[in-house]
C-alpha positions as a printed Julia matrix, in Angstrom:
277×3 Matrix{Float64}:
 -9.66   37.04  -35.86
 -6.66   37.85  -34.33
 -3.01   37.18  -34.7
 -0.48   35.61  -32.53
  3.25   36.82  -32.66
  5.71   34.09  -31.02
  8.85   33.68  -30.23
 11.05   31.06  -30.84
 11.52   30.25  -27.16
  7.88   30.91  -25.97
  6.37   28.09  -24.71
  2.37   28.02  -25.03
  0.12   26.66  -22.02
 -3.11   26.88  -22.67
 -5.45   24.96  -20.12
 -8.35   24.22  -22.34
 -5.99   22.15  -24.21
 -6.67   19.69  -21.89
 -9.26   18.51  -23.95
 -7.2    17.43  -27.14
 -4.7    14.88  -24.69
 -5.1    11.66  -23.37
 -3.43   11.12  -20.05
 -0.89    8.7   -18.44
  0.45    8.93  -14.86
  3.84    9.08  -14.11
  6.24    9.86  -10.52
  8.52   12.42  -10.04
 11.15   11.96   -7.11
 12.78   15.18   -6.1
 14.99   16.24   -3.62
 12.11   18.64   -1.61
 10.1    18.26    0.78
  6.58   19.46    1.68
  8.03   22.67    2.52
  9.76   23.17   -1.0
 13.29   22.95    1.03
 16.26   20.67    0.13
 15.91   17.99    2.25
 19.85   17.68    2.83
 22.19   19.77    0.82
 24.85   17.9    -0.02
 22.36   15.32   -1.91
 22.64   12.3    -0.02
 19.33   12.12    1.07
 15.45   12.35   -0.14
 12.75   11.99    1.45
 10.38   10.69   -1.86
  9.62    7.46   -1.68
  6.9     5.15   -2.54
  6.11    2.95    0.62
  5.3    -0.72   -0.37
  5.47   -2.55    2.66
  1.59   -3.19    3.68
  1.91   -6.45    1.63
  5.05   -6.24    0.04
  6.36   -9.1    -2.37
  9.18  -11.81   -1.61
 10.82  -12.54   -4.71
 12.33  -16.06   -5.13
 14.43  -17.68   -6.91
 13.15  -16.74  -10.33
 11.46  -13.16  -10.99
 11.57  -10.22  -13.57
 11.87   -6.3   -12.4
 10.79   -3.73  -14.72
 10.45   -0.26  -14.53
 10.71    2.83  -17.42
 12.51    5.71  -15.7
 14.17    9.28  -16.55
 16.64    9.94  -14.31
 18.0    13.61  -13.76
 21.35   12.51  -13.92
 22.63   14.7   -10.64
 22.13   14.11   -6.95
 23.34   10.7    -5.23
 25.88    8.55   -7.56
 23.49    5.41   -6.3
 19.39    6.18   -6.91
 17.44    2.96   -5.97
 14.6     2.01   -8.42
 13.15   -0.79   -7.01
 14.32   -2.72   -3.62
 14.66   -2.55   -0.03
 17.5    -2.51    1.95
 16.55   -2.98    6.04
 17.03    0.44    8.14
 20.79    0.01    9.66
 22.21   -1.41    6.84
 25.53   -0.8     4.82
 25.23   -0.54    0.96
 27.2    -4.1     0.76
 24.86   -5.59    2.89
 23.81   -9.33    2.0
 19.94   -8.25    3.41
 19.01   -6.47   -0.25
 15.8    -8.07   -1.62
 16.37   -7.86   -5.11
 16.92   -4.48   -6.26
 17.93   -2.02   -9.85
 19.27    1.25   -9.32
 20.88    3.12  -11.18
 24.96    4.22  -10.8
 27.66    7.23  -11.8
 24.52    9.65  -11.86
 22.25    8.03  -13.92
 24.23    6.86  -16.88
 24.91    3.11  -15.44
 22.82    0.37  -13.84
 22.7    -2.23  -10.95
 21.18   -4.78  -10.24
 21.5    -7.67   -7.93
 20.2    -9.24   -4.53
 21.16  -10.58   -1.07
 20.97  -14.36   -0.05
 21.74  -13.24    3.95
 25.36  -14.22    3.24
 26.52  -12.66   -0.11
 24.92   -9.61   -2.18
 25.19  -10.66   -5.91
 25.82   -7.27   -7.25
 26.67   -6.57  -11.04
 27.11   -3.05  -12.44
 26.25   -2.42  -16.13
 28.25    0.78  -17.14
 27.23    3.42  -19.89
 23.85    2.19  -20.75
 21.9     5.52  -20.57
 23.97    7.39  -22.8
 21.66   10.72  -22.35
 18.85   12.19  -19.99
 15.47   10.56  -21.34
 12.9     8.07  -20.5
 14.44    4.18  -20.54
 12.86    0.87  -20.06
 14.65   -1.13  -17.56
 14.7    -4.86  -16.62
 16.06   -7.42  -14.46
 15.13  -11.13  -15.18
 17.07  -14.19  -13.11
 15.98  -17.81  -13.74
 18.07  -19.85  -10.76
 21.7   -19.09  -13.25
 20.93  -16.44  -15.49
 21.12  -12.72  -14.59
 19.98  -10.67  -17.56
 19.37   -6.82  -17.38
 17.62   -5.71  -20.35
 17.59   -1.78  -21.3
 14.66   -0.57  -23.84
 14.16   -4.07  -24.71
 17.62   -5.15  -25.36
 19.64   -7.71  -23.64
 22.66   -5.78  -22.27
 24.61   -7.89  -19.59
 24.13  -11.67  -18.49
 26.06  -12.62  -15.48
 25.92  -15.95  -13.97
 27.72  -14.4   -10.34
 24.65  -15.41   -8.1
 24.11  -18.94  -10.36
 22.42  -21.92   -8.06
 21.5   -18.75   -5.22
 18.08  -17.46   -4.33
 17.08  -14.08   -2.68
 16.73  -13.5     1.05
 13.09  -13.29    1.88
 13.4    -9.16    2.71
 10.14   -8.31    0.71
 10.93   -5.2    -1.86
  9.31   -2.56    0.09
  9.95    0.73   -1.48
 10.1     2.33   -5.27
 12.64    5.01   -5.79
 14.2     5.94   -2.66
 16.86    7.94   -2.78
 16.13    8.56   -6.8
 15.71   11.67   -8.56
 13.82   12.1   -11.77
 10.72   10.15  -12.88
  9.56    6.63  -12.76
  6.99    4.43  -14.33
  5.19    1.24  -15.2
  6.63   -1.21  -12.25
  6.42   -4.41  -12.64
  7.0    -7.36  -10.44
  6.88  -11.44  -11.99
  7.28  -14.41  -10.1
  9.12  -16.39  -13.73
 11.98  -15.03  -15.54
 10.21  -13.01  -18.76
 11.84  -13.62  -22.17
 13.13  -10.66  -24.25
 10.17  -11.24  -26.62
  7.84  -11.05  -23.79
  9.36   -7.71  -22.44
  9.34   -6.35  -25.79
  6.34   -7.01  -26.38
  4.32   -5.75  -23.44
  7.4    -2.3   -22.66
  5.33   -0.07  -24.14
  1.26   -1.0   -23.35
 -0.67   -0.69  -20.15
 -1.17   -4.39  -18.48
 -4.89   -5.71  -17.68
 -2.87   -6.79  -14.06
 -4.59   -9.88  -14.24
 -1.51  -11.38  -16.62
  0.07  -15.0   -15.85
  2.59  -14.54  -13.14
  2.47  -10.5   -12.48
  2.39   -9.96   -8.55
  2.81   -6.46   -8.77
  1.86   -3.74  -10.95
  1.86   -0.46  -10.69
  0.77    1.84  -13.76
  0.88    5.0   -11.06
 -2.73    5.04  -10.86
 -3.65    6.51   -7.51
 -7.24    5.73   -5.37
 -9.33    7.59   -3.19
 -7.29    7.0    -0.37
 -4.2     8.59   -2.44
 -2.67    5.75   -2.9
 -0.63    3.84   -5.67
 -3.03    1.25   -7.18
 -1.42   -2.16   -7.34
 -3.49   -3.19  -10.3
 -1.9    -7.16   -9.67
 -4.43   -9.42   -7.78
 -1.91   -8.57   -4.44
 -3.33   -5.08   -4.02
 -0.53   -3.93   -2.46
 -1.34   -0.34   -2.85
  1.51    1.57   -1.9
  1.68    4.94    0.0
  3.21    7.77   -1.3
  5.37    9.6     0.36
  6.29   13.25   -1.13
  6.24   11.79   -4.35
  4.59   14.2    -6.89
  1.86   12.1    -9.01
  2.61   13.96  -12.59
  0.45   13.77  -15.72
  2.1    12.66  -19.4
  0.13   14.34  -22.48
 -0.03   12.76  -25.84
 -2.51   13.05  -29.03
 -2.68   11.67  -32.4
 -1.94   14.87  -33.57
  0.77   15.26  -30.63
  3.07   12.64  -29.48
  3.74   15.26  -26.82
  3.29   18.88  -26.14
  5.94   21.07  -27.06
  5.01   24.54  -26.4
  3.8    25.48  -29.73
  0.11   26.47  -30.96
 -0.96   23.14  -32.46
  0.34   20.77  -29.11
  0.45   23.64  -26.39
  1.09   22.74  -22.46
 -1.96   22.13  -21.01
 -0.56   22.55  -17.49
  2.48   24.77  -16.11
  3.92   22.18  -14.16
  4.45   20.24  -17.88
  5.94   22.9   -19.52
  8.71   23.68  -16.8
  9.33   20.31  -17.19
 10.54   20.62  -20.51
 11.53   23.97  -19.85
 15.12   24.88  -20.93
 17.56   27.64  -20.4
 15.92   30.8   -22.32
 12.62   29.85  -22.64
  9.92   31.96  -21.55
């Protein structure tokens, strides 16, 4: 036997603890690129995206957005979750397909969409109160512009009432956005906050009633993002790092110590604090 002296900030990886986790795929958008250089200093600019534009979706004029992100709360004040805005375009512009990013560094959301004359536009302060993982969601019936956060209705707005989106297909997941994104969905119907609450936190078949895009960050042979919805729209990922979340029964996550050790390096500096070794 042998015996094991640790300190209160060592963090344990251990590779064979593989083993002991199930997996789930998640993104994480930084501000590198292949080269492990800062794409533009002053933050403005990233180049991770994930492309979507093979057979992108047109939203009309009822749909849901949903998305569970962890933003790192630094870099560009505006970090674009889901949308497209065409190349030459102003941040105003009335071109947006429908679109939630998220505002002030993290802590706030938008959401909204262009009709070709008007961008609809509403900004939902304070809603992310600290760094940590957040389901988001953005549901318009024709009048009714609801974002929901972790399940919750937080703002209704009736600004873009009686309007439909401009057919610019939503092209692109998080450019501009630093941190982590999962679990993207796309609906063609206005989901209920019973329905979002009730499917937030479980993987999708992709076959459901009305999904026309899904993407659980499952990647192919090809290296691409599986669009598990019957559109296929597999996306290609552009300097996007395809991460790995560990979880047991025994471990909701892995926190460095013997019993739910790191099975990777890259999962432990993400957790990794000031101190730790």
């Amino acid at each position: 036997s042998s015996v094991t002296t640790v300190f209160a900030d060592d963090l344990i990886v251990d590779k064979n603890s593989r083993s002991q986790y199930q997996t789930d795929n998640f993104l994480r958008f930084d501000p590198f690129n292949l080269n492990n250089q800062i794409n533009d200093r002053n933050g403005f600019l990233t180049p991770d995206t994930i492309d979507l534009s093979n057979k992108a979706v047109t939203l009309g004029s009822a749909f849901t957005q949903e998305a569970r992100i962890f933003s790192d709360q630094r870099g560009v004040i505006y970090q674009d979750v889901i949308g497209y805005l065409p190349p030459g375009e102003n941040i105003l512009s009335s071109q947006w397909s429908p679109f939630i990013r998220t505002y002030d560094y993290g802590k706030s959301i938008v959401y909204g969409f262009g009709d070709g004359s008007n961008l609809y536009n509403i900004i939902v302060k304070d809603v992310i109160s600290t760094p940590g993982w957040y389901h988001v969601a953005a549901t318009f019936d024709g009048n009714n512009y609801k974002l929901f956060v972790n399940g919750s209705e937080v703002n209704n707005s009736s600004v873009a009432a009686g309007k439909s989106p401009i057919n610019t297909p939503v092209k692109s997941i998080g450019t501009k956005f630093q941190g982590k994104i999962d679990e993207v969905r796309m609906w063609n119907v206005a989901r209920t906050e019973s329905e979002i609450n009730n499917d937030m936190n479980k993987r999708l078949t992709g076959s459901e009633t009305n999904l026309v895009a899904y993407y659980p960050m499952d990647v192919n042979g090809d290296y691409q993002l599986i669009d598990l919805s019957p559109n296929q729209n597999h996306g290609t990922i552009k300097n996007v790092d395809v991460m790995q979340r560990f979880s047991s029964n025994d471990c909701s996550a892995p926190d460095g110590t013997e019993s739910c050790p790191y099975p990777t390096i890259n999962s432990a500096l993400d957790d990794a604090q000031p101190g730790d070794r």
